[in-house]
N, C-alpha and C positions, 0 to 999 in steps of 0.2 A: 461180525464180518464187515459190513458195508453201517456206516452210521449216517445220518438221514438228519441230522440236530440240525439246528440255526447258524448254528457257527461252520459247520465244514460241509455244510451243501454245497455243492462242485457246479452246481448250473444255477446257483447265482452268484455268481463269480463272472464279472465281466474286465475282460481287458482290452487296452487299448493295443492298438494297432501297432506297438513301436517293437523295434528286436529286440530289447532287453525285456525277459518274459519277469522277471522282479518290476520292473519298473511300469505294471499294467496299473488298471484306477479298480478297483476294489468296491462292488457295490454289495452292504448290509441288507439282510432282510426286512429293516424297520425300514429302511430308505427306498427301499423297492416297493414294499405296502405302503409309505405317506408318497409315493411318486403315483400310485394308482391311486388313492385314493382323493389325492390332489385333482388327477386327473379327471376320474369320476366326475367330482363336482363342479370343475372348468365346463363338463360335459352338459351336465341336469341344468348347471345354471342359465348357460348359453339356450338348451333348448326353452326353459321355460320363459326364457327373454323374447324367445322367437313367436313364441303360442303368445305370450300376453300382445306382444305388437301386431301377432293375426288375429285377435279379437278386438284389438282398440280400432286397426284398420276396416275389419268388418262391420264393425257400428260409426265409423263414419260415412265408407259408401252406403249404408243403407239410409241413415239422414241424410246424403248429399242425393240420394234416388229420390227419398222422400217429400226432398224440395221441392223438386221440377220435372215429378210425374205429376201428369195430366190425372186428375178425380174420374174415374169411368161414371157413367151415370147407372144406375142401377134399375133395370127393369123388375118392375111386378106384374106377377101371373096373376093371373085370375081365377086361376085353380081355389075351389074352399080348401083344399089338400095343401097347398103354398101356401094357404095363405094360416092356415093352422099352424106350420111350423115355424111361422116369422117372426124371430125376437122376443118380444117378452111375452106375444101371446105364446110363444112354444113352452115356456118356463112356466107359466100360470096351468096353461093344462095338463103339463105335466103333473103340480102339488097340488090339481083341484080334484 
């Protein structure tokens, strides 16, 4: 009754706008799957262009911060508790 194939699917079938309903533009199934899938990858490409130039741009402001941020001076407690987990004595007591 109703056939569903490649060739006489009725809704991909596009025509153009003029009065002569013969004289519409005719679009294939292959042409309609390489028009998406063209698309697609206009898509992924653009986006992964966008993502690499926000991580080039994010590791430049973070070297241009790193320039001409001021060194904080670093206070030591005098806790034996601070002063146990500081740097490489924390790593020594930890494997000792």
């Amino acid at each position: 009754m109703f056939d569903y194939g490649f060739q006489s699917a009725p809704f991909l079938i596009i025509k153009s706008a003029s009065s002569d309903a013969d004289n519409g533009a005719h679009i294939t199934l292959s042409e309609l799957l390489f028009g998406g899938v063209e698309f697609m990858l206009f898509g992924m490409g653009f986006v992964f262009l966008f993502l690499v130039l926000l991580v080039l741009m994010t590791r430049v402001m973070s070297w241009v911060i790193a320039q001409f941020a001021v060194p904080t001076p670093v206070v030591q407690s005098s806790s034996p508790l601070a002063r146990l987990f500081d740097g490489a004595e924390a790593v020594t007591s930890l494997y000792a």
